[in-house]
Backbone as CSV, one residue per row, in Angstrom:
resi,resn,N_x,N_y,N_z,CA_x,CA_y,CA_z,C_x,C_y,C_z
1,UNK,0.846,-1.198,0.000,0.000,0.000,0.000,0.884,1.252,0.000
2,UNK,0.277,2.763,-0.062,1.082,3.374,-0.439,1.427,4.388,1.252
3,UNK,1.951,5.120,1.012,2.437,5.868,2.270,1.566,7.506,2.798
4,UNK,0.802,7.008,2.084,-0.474,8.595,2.593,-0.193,9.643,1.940
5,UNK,0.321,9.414,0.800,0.831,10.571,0.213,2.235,11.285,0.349
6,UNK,2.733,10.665,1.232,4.243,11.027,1.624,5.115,10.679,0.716
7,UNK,6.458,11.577,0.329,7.288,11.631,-0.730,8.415,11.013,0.071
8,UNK,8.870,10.365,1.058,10.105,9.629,1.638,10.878,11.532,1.959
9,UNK,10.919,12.389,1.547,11.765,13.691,1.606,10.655,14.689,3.010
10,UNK,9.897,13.971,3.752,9.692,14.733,4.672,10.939,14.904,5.792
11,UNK,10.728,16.047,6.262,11.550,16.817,7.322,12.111,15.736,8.472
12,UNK,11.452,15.066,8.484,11.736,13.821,9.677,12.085,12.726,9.125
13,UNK,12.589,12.800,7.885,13.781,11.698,7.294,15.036,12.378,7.460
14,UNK,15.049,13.365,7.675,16.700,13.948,7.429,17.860,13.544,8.065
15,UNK,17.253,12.680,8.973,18.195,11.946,10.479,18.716,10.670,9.678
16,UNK,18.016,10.068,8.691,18.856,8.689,7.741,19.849,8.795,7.426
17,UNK,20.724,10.270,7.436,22.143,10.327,6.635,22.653,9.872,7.853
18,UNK,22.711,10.343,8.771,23.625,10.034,9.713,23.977,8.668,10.325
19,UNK,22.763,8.112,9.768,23.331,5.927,9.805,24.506,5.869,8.573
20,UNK,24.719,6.677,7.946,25.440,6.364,6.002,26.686,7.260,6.374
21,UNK,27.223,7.726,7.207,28.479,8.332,6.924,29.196,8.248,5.565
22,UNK,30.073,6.556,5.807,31.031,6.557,5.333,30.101,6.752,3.248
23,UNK,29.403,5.687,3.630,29.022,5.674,1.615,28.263,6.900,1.556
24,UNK,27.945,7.541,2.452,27.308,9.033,1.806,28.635,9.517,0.879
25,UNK,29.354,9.874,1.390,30.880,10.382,1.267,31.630,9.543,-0.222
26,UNK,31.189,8.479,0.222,31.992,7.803,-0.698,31.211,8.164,-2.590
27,UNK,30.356,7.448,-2.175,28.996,7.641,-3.515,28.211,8.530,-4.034
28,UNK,28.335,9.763,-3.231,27.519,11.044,-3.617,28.374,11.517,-4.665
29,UNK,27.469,11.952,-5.497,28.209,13.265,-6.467,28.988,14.389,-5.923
30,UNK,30.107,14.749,-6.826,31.057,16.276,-6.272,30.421,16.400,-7.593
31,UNK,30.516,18.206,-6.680,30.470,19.140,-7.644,30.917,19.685,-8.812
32,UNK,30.683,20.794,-9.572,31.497,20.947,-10.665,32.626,22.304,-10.115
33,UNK,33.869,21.430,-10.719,34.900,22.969,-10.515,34.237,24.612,-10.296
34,UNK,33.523,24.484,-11.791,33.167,25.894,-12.367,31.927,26.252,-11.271
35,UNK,31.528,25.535,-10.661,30.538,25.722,-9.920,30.989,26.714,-8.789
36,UNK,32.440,26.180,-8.059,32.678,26.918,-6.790,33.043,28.096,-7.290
37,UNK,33.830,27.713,-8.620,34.660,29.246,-9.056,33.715,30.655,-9.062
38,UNK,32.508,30.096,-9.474,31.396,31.294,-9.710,31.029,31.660,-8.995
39,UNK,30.773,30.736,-7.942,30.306,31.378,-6.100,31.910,32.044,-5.279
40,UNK,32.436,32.108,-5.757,34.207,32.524,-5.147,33.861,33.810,-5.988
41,UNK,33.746,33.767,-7.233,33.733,35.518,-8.046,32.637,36.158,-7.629
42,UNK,31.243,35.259,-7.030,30.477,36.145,-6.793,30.043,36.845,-5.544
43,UNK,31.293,36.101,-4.730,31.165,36.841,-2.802,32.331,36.846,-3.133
44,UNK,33.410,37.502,-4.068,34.817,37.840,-3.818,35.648,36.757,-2.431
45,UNK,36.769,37.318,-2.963,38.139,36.060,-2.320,37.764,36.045,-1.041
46,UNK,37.942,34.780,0.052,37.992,34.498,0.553,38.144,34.930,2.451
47,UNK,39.381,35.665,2.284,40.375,35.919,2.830,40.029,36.374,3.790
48,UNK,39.919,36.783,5.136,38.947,36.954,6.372,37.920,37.389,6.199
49,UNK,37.062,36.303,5.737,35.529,36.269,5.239,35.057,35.194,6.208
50,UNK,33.752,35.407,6.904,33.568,33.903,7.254,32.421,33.309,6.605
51,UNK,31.805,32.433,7.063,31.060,31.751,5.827,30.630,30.254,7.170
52,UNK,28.821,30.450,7.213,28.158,29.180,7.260,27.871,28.217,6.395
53,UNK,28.091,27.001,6.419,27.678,25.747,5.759,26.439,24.984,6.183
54,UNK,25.117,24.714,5.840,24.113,24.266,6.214,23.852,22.698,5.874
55,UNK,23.690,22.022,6.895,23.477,20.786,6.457,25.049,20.068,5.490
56,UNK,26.374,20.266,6.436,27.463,19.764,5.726,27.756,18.580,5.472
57,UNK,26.781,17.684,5.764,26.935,16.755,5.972,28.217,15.753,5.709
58,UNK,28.853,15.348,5.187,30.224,14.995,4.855,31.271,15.655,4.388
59,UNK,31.106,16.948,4.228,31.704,18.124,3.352,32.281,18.040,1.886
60,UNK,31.111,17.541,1.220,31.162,17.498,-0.204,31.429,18.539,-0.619
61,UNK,31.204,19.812,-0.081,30.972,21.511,-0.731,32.136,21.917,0.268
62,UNK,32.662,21.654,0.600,33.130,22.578,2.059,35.306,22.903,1.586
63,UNK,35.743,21.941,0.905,37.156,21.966,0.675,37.017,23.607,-0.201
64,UNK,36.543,23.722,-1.278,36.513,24.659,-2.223,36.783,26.106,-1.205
65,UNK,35.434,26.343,-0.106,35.376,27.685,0.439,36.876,27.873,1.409
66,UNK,37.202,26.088,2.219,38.247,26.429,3.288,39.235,26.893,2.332
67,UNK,39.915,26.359,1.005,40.754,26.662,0.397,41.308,27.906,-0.320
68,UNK,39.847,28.706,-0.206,40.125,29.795,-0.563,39.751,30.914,0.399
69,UNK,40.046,30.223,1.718,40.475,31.319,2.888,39.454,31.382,3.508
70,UNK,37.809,30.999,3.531,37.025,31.129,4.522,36.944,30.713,5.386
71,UNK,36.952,31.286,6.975,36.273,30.244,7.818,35.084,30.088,7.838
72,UNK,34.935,28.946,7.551,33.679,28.251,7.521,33.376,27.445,9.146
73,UNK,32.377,27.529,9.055,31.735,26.931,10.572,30.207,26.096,9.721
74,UNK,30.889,24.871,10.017,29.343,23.896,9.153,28.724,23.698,10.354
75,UNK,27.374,23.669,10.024,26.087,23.488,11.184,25.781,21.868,10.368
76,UNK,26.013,20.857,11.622,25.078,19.746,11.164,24.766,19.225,11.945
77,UNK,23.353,18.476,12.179,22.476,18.032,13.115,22.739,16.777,13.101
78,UNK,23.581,15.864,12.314,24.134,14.604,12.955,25.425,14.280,13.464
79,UNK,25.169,13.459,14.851,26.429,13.190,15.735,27.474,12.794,14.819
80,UNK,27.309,11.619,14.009,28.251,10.763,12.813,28.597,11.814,11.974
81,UNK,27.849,12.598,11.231,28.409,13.510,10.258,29.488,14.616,10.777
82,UNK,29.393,15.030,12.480,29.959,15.944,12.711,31.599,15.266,12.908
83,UNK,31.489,14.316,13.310,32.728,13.287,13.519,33.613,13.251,12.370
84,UNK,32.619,12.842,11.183,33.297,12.472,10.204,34.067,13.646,9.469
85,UNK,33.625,15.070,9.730,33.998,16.521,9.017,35.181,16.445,9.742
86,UNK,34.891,16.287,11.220,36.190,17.047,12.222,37.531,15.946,11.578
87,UNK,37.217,14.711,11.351,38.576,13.952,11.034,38.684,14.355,9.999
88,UNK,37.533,14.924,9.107,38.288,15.015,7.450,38.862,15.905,7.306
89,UNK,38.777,17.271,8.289,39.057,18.769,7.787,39.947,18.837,9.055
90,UNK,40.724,18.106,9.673,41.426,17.993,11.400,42.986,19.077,10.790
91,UNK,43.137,19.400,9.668,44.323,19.625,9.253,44.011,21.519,8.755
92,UNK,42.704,21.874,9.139,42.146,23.211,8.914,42.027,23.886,9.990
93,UNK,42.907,25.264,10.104,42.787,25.759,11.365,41.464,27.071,11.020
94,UNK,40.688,26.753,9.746,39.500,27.721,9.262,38.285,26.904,9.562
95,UNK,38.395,26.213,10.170,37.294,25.034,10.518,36.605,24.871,11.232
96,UNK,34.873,25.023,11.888,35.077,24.244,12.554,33.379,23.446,12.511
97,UNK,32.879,22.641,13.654,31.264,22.461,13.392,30.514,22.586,14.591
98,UNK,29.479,22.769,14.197,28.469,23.083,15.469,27.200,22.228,15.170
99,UNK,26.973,21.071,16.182,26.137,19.986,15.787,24.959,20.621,16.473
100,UNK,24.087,20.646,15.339,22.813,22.018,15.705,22.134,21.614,14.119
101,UNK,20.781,21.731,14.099,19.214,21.801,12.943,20.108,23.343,12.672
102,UNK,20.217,23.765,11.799,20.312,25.282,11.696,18.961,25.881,11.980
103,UNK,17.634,25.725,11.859,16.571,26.809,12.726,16.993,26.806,14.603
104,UNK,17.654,25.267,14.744,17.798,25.948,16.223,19.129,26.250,16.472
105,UNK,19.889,26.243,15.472,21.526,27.217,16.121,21.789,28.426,16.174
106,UNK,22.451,29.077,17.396,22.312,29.959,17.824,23.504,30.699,17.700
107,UNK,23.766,32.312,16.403,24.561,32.574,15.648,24.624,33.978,15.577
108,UNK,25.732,35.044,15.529,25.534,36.311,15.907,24.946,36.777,14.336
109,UNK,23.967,38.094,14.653,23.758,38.479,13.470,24.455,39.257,13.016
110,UNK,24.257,39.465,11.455,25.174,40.628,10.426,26.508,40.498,10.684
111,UNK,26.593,39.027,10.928,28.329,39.069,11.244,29.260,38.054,10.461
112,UNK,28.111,37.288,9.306,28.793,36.421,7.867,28.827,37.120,6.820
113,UNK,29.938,36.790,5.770,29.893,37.327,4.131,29.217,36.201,3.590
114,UNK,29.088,34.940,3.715,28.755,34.176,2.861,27.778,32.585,3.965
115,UNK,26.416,32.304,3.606,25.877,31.452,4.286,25.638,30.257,2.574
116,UNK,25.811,28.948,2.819,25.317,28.163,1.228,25.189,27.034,2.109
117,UNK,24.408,26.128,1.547,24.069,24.917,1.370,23.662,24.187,0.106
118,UNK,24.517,23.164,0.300,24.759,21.852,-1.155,23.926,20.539,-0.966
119,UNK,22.659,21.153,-1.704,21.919,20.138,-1.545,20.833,19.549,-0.269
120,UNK,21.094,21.193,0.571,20.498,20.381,2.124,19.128,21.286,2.013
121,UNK,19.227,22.450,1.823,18.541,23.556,2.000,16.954,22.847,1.751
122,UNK,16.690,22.145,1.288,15.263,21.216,1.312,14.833,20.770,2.804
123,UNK,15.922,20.588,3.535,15.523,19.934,4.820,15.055,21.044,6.090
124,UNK,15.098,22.144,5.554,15.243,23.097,6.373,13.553,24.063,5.903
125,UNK,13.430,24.286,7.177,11.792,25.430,7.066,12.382,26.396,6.590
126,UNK,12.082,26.552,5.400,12.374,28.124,4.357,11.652,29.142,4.882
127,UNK,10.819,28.789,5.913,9.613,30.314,6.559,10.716,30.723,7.740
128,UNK,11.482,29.715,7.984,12.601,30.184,9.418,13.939,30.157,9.028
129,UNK,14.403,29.256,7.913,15.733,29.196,7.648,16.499,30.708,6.344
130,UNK,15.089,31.418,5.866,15.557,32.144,4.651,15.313,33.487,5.574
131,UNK,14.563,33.679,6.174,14.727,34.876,7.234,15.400,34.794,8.574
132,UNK,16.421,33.788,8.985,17.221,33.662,9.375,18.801,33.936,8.979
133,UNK,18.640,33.582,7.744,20.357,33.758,6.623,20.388,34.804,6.838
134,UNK,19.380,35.719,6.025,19.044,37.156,5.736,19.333,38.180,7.146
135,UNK,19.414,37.655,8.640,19.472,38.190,9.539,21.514,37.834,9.797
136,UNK,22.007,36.870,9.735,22.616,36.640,9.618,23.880,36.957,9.041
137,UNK,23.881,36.929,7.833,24.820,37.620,6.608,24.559,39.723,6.952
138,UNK,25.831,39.774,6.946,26.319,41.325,6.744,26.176,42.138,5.679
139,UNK,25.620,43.475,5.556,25.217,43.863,4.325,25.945,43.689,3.796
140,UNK,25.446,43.128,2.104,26.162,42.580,0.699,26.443,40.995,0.729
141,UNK,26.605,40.343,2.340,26.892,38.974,1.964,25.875,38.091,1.799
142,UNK,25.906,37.018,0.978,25.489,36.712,-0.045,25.152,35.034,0.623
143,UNK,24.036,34.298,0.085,23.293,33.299,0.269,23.232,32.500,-0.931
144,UNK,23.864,31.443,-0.770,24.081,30.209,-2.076,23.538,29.008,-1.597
145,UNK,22.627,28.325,-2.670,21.973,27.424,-2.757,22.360,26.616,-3.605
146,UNK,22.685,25.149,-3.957,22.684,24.356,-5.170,22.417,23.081,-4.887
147,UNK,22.520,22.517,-5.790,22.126,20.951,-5.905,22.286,20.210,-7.402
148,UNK,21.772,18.524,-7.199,21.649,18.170,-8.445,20.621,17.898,-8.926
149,UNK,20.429,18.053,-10.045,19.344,17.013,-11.363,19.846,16.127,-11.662
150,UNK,18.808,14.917,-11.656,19.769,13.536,-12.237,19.064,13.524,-13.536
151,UNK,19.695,14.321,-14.776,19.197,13.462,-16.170,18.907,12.686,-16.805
152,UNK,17.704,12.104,-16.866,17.402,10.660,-17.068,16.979,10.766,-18.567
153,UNK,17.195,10.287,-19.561,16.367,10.554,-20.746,15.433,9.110,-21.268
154,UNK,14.585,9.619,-21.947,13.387,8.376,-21.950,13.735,8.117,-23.166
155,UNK,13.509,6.518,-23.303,14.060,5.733,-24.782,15.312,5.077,-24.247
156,UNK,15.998,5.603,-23.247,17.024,4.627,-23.214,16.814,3.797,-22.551
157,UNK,17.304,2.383,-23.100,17.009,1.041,-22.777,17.302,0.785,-20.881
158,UNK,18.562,1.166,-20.515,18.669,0.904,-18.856,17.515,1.685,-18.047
159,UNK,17.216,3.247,-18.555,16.463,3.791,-17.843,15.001,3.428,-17.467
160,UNK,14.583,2.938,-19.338,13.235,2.201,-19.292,12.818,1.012,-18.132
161,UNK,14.319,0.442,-18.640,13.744,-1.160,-17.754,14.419,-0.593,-16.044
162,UNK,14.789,0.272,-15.813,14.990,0.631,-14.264,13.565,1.310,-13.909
163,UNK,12.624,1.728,-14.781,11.644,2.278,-14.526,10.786,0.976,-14.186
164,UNK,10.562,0.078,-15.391,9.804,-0.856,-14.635,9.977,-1.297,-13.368
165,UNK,11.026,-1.505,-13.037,11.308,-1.867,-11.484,10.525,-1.517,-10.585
166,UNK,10.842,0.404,-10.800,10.499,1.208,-9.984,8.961,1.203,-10.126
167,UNK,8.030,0.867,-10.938,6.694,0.450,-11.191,6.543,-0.563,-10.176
168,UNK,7.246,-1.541,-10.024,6.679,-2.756,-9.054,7.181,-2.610,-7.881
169,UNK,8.404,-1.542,-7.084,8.541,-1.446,-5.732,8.633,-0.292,-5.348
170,UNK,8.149,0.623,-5.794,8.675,1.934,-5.318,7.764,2.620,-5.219
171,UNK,6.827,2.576,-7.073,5.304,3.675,-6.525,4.393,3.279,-5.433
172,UNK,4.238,1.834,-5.240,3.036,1.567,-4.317,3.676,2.266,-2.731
173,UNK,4.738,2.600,-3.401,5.035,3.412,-1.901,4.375,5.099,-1.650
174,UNK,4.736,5.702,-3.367,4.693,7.004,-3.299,3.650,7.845,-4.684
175,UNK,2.654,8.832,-4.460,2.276,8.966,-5.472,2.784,9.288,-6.397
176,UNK,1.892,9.004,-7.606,2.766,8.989,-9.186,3.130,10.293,-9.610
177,UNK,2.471,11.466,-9.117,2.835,12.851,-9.395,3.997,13.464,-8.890
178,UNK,4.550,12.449,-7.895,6.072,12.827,-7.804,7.452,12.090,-8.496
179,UNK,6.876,11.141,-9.455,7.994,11.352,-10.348,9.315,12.160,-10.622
180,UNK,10.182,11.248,-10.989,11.208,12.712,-11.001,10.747,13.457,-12.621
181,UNK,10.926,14.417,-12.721,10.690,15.670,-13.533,11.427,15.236,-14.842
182,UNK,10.333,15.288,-15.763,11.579,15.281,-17.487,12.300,16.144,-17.233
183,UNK,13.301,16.041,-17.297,14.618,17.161,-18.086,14.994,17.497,-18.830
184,UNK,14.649,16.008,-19.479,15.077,16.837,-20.846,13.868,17.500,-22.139
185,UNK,12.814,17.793,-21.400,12.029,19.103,-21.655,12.111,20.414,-21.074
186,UNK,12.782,20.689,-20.186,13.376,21.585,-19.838,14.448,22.471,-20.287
187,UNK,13.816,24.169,-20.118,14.992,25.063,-20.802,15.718,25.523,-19.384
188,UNK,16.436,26.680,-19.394,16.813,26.936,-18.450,16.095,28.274,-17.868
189,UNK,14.875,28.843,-18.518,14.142,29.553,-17.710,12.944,29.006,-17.178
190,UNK,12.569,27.211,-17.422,11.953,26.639,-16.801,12.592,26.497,-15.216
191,UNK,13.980,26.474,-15.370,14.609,26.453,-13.918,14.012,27.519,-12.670
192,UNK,13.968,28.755,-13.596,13.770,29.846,-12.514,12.532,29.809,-12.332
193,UNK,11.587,29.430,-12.552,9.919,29.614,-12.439,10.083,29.025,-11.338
194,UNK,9.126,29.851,-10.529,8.843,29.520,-8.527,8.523,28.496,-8.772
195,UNK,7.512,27.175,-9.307,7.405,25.865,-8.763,8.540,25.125,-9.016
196,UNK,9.253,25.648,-10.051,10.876,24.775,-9.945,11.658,25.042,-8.818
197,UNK,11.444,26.310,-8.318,12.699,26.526,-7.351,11.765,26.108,-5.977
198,UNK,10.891,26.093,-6.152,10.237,25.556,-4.925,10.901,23.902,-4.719
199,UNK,10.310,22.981,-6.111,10.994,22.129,-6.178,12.134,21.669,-5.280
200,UNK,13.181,22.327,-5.834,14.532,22.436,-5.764,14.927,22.696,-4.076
201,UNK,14.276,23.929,-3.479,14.564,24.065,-2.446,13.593,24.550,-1.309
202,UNK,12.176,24.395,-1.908,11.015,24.337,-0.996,10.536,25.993,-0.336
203,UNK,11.268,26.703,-1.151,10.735,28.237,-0.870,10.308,28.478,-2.913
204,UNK,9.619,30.003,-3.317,9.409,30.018,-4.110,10.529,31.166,-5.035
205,UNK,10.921,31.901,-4.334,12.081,32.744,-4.687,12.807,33.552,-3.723
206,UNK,14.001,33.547,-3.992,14.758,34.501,-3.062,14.299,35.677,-2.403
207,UNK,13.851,36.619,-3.607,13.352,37.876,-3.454,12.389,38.310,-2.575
208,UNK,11.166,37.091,-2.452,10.280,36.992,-1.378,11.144,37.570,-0.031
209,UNK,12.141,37.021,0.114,12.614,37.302,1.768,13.464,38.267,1.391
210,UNK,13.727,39.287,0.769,14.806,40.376,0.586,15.752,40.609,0.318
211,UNK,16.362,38.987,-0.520,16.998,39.273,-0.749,17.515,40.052,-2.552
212,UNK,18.536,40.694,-2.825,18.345,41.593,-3.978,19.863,40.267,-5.499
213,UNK,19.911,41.061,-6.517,21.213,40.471,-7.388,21.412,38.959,-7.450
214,UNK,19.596,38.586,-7.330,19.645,37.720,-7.975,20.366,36.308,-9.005
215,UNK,20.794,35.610,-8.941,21.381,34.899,-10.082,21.419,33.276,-10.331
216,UNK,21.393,32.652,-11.441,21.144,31.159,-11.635,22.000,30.978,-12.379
217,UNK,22.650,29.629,-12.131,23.484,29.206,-13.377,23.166,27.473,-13.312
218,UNK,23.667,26.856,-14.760,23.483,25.444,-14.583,24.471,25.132,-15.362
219,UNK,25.073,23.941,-14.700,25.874,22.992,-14.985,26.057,21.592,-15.178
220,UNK,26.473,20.863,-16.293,26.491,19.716,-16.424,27.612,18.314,-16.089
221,UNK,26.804,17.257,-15.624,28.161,16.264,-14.994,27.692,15.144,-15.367
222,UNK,28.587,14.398,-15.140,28.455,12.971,-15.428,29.451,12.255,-14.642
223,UNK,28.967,11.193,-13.680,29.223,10.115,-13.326,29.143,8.488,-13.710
224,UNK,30.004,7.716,-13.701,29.562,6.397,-14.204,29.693,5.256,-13.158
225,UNK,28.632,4.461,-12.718,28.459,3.800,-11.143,28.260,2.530,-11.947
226,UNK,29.075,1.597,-11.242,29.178,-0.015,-11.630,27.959,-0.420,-11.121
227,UNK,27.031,-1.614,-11.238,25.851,-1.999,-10.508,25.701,-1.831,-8.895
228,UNK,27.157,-1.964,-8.399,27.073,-1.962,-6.907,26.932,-0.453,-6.474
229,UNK,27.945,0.193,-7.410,28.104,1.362,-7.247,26.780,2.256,-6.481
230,UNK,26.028,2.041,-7.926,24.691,2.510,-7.766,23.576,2.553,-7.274
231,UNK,23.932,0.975,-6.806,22.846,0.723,-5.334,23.273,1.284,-3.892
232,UNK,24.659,1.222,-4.022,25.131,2.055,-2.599,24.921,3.559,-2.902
233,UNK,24.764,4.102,-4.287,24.203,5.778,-4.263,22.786,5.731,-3.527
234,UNK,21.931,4.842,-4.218,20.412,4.847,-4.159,20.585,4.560,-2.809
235,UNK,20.932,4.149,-2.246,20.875,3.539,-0.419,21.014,4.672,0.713
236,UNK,21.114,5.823,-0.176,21.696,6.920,0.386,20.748,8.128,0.236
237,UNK,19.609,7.503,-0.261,18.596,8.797,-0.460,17.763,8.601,0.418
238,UNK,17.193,9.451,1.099,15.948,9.160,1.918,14.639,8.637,1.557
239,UNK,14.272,8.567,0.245,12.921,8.353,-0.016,13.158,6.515,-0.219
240,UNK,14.622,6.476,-0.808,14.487,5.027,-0.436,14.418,4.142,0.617
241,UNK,15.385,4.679,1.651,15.112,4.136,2.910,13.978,4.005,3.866
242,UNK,13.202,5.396,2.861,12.013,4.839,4.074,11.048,4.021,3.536
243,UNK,11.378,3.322,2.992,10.230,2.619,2.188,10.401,1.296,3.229
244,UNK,9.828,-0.351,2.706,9.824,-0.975,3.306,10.969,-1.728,3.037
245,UNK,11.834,-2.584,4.082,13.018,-3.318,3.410,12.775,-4.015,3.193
246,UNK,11.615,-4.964,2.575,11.415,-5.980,2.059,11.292,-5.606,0.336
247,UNK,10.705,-4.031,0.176,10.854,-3.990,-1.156,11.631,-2.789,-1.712
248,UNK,12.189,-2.542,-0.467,14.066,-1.660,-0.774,14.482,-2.984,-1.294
249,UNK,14.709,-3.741,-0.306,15.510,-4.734,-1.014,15.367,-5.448,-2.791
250,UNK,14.084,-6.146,-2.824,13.472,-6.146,-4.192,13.617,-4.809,-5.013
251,UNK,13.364,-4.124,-4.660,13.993,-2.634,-5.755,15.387,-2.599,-6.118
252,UNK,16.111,-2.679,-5.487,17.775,-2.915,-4.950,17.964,-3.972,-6.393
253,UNK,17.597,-5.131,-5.904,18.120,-6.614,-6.521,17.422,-6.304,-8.307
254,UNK,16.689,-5.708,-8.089,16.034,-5.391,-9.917,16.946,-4.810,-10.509
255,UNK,17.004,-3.488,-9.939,17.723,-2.753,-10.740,19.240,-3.268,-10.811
256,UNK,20.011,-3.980,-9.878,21.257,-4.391,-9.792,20.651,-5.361,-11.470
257,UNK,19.936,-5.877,-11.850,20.390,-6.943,-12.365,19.900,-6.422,-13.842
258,UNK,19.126,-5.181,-13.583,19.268,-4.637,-15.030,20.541,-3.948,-15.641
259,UNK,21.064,-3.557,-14.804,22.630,-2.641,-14.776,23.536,-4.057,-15.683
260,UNK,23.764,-4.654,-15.061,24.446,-5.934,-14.802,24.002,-6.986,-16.539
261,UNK,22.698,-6.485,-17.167,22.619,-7.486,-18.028,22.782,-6.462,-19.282
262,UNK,23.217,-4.816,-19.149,23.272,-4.031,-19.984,24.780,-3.539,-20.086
263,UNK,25.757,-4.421,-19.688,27.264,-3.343,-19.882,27.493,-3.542,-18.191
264,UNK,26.808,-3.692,-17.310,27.910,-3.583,-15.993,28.072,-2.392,-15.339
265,UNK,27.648,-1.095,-16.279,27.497,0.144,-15.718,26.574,1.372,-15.889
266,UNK,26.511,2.308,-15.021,25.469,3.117,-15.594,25.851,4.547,-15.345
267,UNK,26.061,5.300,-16.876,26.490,6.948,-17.047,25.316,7.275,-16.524
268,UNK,25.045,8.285,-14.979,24.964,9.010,-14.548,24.971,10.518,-14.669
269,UNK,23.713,10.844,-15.564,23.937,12.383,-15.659,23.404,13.561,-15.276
270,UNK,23.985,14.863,-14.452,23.540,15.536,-13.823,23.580,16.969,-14.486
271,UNK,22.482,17.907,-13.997,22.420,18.971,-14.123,22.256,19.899,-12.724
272,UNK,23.487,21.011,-12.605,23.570,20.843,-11.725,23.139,22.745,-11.585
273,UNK,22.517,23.015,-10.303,21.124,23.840,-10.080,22.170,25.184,-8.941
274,UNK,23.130,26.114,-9.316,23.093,27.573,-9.100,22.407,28.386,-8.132
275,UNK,21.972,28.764,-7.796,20.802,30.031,-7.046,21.211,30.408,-5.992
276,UNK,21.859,32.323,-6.572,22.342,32.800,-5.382,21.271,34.533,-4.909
277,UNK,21.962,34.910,-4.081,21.457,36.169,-3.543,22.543,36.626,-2.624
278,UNK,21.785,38.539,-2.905,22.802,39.235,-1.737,22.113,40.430,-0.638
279,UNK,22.218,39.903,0.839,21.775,40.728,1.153,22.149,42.235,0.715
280,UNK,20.622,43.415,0.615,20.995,44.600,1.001,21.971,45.186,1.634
């Protein structure tokens, strides 16, 4: 039966990363170069700047800002994730974390150049977390958002038959209107339209909360995940885990064996989602 309408991405899944340390880390997508470079030109160098990280969870996003001189202070609400930053970044004296939900961490105002989150900013109440930044950041500093699109295109043979799968263990979990989104009907001013960015990050536009200089950019990636690969990505999303493990598992074992009877691997392609602002 199905789950009441629930998309597996409610607010009270967000605690599943923190069972996944190590393969979060391992199997998640990095970013694109050009990605940080543009958020570095667009809150200028680094250099005694400080800068919040939201939801850091393994610090996929986080090398780029320490490297170019910010201290960064990541807020993350799991015990395991905070562990795993402090050993990864133990060699950064720009470092540090504060294991805290960012609506309840407690942070001086007008006293950051730069607040972003990679990919988390969904988990967070946009009615408390976007008029919070905004209190936060010092006039001119600036609020970055991004994430990925996974490009799936229809007609191709792995995607089709990974869809059937997902027909026999996955929808009876979740309704059919949450599908993931064609993409490749998509332009890039379909990106900026409020139900996309709602999408994306569960508010409808920046501007709503004040902030001004606007900007979007998108970028493209590609990853290629062996059958195992890809089940340890998928193991790592919340909407899968909360399903049932009797047909996580059956979902799991399908798709492993469609991967597996097509080449052994599967190109992985992303589009990857920009959206910044600056305070007044």
């Amino acid at each position: 039966m199905g789950t009441d309408n629930k998309t597996g991405w409610e607010r009270e899944n967000r605690n599943h990363f923190d069972e996944i340390a190590v393969s979060y880390d391992k199997y998640r997508w990095d970013y694109p170069a050009e990605l940080f470079a543009d958020v570095i030109q667009y809150t200028g160098a680094g250099k005694n700047k400080r800068a919040i990280e939201i939801g850091a969870g393994t610090g996929k996003a986080t090398t780029p800002f320490l490297d170019a001189g910010y201290a960064v202070t990541a807020v993350e609400m799991g015990t395991n994730m905070t562990e795993f930053l402090l050993n990864k970044f133990n060699g950064y004296r720009n470092f540090d974390v504060i294991t805290s939900t960012f609506e309840d961490v407690s942070l001086e105002n007008d006293n950051y150049d730069l607040i972003y989150a990679a990919s988390a900013f969904h988990w967070v109440d946009a009615e408390t977390g976007c008029p919070k930044v905004l209190r936060l950041l010092k006039s001119g500093g600036v609020f970055v958002l991004f994430r990925n699109n996974v490009y799936r295109q229809k007609g191709n043979i792995i995607a089709d038959a990974i869809d059937e799968v997902y027909e026999k263990y996955y929808y009876n979990h979740y309704p059919r209107y949450d599908r993931p989104v064609d993409l490749c009907k998509m332009t890039y001013d379909d990106f900026l339209k409020p139900e996309e960015i709602h999408r994306g990050f569960r508010f409808n536009s920046l501007e709503q909360f004040g902030f001004t200089d606007i900007t979007m950019k998108l970028y493209n990636g590609l990853r290629i995940y062996k059958a195992n690969e890809y089940i340890a990505l998928m193991d790592t999303m919340s909407d899968h885990r909360a399903i049932l493990n009797k047909d996580r598992a059956a979902l799991y074992k399908g798709i492993k064996e469609v991967i597996l009877r097509n080449g052994g691997q599967l190109d992985m392609k992303f589009i990857f989602q920009l959206y910044m602002g600056r305070k007044p």
